[in-house]
N, C-alpha and C positions, 0 to 999 in steps of 0.2 A: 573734419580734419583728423586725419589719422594718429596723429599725436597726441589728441584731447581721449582716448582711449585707451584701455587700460590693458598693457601689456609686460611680460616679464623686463624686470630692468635689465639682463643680460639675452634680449634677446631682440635680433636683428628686424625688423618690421620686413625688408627684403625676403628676409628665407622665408618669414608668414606668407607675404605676398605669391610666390614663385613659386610654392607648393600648390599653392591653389591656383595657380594659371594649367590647371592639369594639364598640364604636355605631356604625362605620363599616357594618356588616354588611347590617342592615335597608336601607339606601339604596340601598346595591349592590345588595339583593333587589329594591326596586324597581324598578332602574333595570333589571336582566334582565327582569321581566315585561311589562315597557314596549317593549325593545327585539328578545328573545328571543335575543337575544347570548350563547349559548352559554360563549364565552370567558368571561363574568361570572360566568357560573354556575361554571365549570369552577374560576376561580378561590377563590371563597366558599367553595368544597368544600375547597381545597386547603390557605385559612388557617384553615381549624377544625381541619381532619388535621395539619398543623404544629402550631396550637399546643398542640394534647393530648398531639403527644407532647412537645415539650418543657416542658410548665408537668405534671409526674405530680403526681396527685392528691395535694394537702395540703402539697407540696416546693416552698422556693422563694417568694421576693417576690410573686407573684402570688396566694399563697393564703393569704397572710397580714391583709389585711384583710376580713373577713368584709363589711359593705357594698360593695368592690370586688365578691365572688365573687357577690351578688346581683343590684350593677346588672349584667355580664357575662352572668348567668344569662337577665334578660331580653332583651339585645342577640341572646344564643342561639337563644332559645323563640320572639322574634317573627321572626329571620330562618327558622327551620324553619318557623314557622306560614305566611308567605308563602309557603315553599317545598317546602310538604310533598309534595305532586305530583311534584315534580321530585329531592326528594336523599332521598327516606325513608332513612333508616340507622339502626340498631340504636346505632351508636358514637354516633353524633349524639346521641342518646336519653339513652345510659348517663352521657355526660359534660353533659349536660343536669341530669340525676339525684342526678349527684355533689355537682353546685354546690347544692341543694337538701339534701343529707345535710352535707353542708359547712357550711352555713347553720343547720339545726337544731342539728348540735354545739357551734356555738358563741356562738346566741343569749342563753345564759343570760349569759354574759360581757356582752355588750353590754347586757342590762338592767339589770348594776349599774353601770357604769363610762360608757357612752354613750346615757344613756337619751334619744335627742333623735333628729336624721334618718336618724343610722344605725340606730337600732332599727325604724323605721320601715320603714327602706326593704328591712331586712332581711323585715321579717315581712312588707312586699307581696309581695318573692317568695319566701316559703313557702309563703305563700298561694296563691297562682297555680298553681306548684309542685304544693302538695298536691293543689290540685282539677284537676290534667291527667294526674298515676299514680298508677294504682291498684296500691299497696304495702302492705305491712306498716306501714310509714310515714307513709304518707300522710297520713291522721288523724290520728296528731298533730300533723303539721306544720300543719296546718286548726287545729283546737283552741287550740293556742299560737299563732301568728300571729292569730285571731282574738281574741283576748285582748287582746292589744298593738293591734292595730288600734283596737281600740274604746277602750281605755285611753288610747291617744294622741290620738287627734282631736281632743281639744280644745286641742292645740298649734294649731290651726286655731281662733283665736278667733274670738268671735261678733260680731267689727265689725269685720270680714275679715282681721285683722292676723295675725300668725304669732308663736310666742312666740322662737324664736331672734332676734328682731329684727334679720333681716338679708333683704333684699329676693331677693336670689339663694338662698337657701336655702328663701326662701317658693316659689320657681317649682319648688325639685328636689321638697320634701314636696307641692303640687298635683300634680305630677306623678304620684307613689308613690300618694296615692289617688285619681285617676284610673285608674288603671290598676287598683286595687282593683275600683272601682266599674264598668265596664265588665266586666271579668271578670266578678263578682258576678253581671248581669245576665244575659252570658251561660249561667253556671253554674247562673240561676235559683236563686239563695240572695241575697237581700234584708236579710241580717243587718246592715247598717250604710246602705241606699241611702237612706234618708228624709233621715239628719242629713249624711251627704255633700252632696245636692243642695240642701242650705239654704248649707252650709260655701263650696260652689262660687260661688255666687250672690253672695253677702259680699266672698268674694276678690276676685271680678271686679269687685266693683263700688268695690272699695280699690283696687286698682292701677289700673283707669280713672281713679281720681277724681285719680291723683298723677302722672299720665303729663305730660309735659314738653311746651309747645308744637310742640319740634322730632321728637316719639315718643320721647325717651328719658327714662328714670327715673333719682328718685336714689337712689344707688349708699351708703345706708344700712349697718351693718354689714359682716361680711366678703362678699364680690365676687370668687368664683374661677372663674366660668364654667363649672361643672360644672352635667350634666344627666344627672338617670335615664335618660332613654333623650332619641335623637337621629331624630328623623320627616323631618326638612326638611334642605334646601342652602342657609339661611341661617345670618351668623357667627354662635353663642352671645351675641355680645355685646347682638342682636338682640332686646331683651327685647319689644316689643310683639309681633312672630310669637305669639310664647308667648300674649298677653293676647287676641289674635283670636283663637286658636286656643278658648280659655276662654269668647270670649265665643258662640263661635257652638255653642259646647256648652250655656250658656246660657240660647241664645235670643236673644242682643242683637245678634248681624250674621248675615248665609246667606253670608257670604263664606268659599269652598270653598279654600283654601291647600292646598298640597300634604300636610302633619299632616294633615290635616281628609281627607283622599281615604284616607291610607294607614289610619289610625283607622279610615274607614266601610269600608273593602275588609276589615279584621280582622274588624269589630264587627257589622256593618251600623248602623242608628240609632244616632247617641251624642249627641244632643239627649238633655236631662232632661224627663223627659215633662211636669211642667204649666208653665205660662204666669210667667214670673215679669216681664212688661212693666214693670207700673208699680212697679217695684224701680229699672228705669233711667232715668237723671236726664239734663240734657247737661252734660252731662262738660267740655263747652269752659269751661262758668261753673259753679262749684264753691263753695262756702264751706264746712267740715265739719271739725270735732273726730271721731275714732275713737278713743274716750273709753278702750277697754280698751288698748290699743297705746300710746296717746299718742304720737297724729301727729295735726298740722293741717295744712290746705290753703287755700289762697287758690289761685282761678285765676277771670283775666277776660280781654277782648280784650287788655292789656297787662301784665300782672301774675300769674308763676308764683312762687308765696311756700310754700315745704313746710319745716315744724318739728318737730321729735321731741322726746319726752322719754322713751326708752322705758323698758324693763327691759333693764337690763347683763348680760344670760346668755347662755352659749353660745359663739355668732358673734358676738353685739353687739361693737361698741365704746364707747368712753366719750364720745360725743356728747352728751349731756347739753345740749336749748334748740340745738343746730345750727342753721343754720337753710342751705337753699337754695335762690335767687332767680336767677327768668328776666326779663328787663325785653322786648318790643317782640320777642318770640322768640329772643334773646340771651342766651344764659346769662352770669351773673353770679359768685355764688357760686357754688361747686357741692363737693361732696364728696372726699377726698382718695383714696378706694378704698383698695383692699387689697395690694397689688403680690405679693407671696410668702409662702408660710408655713412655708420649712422651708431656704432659703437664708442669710440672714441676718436674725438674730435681734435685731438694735439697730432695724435698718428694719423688721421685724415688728412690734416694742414700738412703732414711733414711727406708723403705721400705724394702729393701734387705739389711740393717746391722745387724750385732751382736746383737747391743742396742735393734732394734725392736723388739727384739724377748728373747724366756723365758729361757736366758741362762746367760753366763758371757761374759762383754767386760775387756778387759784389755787394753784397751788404744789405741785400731784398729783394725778395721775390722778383721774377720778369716782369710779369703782374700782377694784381693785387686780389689775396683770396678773396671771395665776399659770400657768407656763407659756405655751404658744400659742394657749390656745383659753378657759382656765378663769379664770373673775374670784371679786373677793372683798370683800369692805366696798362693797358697793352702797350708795349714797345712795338717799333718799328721796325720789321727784319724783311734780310734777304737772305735771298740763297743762289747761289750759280755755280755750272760747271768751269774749272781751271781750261784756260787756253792754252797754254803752255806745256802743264803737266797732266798726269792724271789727278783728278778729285776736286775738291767743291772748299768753296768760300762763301761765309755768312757773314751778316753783321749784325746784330744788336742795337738799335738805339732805345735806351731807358728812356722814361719821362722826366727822369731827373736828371738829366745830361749826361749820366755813366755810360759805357760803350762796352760793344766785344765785339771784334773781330777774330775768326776762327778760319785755318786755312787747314785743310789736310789733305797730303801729298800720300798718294800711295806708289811704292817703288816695290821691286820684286819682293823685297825680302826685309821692307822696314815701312811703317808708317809715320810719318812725320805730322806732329799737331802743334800747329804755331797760332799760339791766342797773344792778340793784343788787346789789353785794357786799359781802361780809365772808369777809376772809380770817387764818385763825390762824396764815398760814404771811406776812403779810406783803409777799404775792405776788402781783399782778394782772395780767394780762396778756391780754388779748380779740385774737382773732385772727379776720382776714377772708383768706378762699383763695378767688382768684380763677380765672375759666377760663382757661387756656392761651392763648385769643385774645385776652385780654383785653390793652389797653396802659392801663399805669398809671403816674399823674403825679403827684409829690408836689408839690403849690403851696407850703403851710405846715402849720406842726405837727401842725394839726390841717382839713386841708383837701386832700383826695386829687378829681383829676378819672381817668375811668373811659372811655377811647376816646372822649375830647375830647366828649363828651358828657352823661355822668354825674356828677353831685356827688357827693362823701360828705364830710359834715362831721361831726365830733366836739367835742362839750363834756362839760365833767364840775365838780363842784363842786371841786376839787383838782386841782394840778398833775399834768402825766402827760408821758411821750413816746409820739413817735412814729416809725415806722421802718418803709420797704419793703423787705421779704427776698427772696428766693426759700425756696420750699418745694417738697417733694415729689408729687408727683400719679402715678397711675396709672388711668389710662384702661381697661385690661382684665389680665389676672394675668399675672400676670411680665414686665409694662410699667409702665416707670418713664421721667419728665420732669421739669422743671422751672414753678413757673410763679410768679406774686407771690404773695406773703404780705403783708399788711395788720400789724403787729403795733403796738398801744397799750397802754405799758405804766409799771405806776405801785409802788410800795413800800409803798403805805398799807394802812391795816389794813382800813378799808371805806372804798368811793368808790360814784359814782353816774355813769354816764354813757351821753348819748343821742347815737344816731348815726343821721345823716340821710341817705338817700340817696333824691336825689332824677334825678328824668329829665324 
């Protein structure tokens, strides 16, 4: 257990981990092929022989998360694959080998306790794994990995959504079967390729549909910038790289990124072989419920409008009806992210609640933290697109009889947010998190202007306050700011209130 070890008190076990899943490796491969710089190579050699001998097999922080020793294992496998020509070794091989015997001992753990993308990502590289030695081994590591493989996919829902409802976690599991799938091809075993490339298709065409005027996403559940493996010289934080990359596997761009070079140089072809055209829509104009997930989208010349109601498992947080808005390519609202997961535990908790985020608390969480990662008293929510108007309507039911209802009407030139509550806790409190650029002005009680441009007005059938805070924001993991908090807040037991923001 990675805690019973002794590490700095201000220091993340994550960053230890991440450094050592050498993803760095693969780039450095390429960047030797490209330039024949010896010195590159000379080096690559020298941090694999360092670190085998100090991380011995199974001893030590390093060998203790079973997902860590899998994504490593492929950071390993695809820098020998580039480099097979030039470093063949025997040691290379065996500590290649290990991490795979590693991974089979301890899979079974992980199905009962982490059945979600660390199982996943373990059994992509058994799988891999199994079908490159030929062992006494080998075979089972195929057989069990493929079990899980096909058991999990449909974490991978069918209206491209991902069930840990965390947007960064959907790009690491595409990831994991990507690389499934690809292998597979080349392995010539077709045991899951039909419903991956239906899977692949969905995905891409969800995270088109929710891509941000300016290419960025929002930042939905936990956001820790981890990646199976690492192709490209772009930051992590760089989510569309990833969604081009997706799409021209596709079919929906021939735009070659350097991912896309290093992919065909491993794979050759990594196009999915039929035609999936008229699946893509234009994506600049958007209107779309993703009915299993529950997320809606609004997108036109002026108007980025993305809301969730999803499932609270896993990664989620308690967003519940969130809602974030881009006006004239301007972000507006936007998401509070994830800042840390193992530094401090009060900005943890506050991170993944209700409050953090662009919805209503009633007096407790949606559902209940339990530890860093595991929730519990889920509510009941839905989500649908308006018949009448444009936009989407959710509801909330708590385990404790409290309620929300959220309706938002998008009109040319105003957004309408009309939440109905009842609360058992007596506690209402609707909060708006603005973007960091934002300059905000309180006129009166119930009258905020948004960079002297923007209205947002508030009414409600009952008395209420109102009040501009600061709140917390992180921008990428283990980045933390300042920015406004919008909070209106009332003591009644149910109230109604519509808030206008208009541009």
């Amino acid at each position: 257990k990675w805690f019973y070890l002794k590490t700095p008190k201000d220091k993340d076990i994550k960053i230890v981990w991440e450094i050592n899943r050498l993803q760095f490796l693969p780039l450095m491969a390429v960047d030797f092929l490209k330039t024949k710089n010896t010195k590159i190579l000379n080096k690559i050699t020298s941090i694999i022989k360092e670190w085998d001998s100090k991380n011995p097999y199974d001893v030590g922080i390093n060998w203790c998360s079973n997902l860590e020793v899998a994504i490593r294992s492929i950071s390993l496998l695809l820098t020998y694959t580039l480099l097979y020509n030039q470093i063949k070794s025997k040691e290379i091989e065996k500590l290649i080998f290990n991490h795979g015997y590693h991974i089979y001992k301890d899979i079974n753990y992980t199905e009962k306790c982490i059945p979600n993308n660390h199982l996943i990502g373990e059994a992509t590289a058994l799988y891999i794994l199994g079908n490159i030695y030929d062992s006494q081994q080998s075979k089972k590591w195929i057989n069990k990995s493929k079990i899980i493989l096909n058991n999990y996919i449909e974490h991978l829902r069918n209206d491209g959504t991902y069930k840990e409802a965390s947007l960064s976690y959907h790009r690491f599991v595409l990831q994991m079967y990507l690389l499934v799938y690809l292998f597979s091809v080349k392995f010539k075993d077709n045991f899951i390729e039909k419903p991956l490339k239906d899977k692949f298709v969905k995905a891409y065409i969800f995270l088109k549909s929710i891509e941000k005027p300016d290419g960025s996403y929002p930042q939905f559940g936990d956001w820790d910038d981890g990646v199976y493996y690492k192709l490209n010289n772009e930051p992590i934080e760089n989510y569309k790289y990833f969604v081009d990359t997706l799409g021209y596997i596709v079919g929906n761009n021939d735009e070659k990124n350097l991912e896309v070079e290093i992919l065909k140089q491993i794979f050759g072809n990594i196009k999915i072989g039929e035609s999936y055209e008229n699946n893509f829509n234009d994506f600049n104009n958007f209107y779309e419920l993703f009915d299993i997930g529950k997320y809606g989208v609004y997108k036109d010349d002026s108007i980025y409008l993305f809301i969730n109601n999803q499932e609270q498992i896993f990664h989620s947080h308690a967003d519940g009806l969130s809602i974030e808005l881009s006006l004239k390519g301007k972000n507006i609202l936007i998401d509070s992210g994830t800042y840390n997961y193992n530094l401090d535990k009060e900005l943890r908790q506050y991170f993944r609640s209700t409050r953090a985020h662009n919805t209503v608390y009633l007096g407790l969480d949606q559902s209940t933290q339990i530890g860093s990662f595991r929730w519990i008293n889920q509510p009941k929510t839905s989500l649908r697109k308006l018949k009448k108007e444009i936009g989407f309507e959710g509801i909330i039911n708590y385990r404790n009889k409290s309620a929300h209802r959220r309706k938002v009407i998008i009109e040319s030139n105003i957004i309408n947010i009309e939440d109905e509550l009842y609360s058992k806790r007596n506690c209402i409190e609707l909060n708006f998190h603005f973007s960091p650029e934002n300059h905000i002005r309180l006129i009166e009680k119930n009258h905020i202007e948004i960079d002297g441009e923007i209205k947002l007005q508030m009414m409600s059938d009952k008395e209420f306050d109102t009040r501009v805070e600061e709140s917390y924001y992180s921008p990428s993991y283990n980045k933390i700011q300042k920015r406004n908090n919008l909070k209106i807040i009332s003591k009644n037991e149910s109230q109604r209130f519509l808030t206008k923001i208009q541009f």
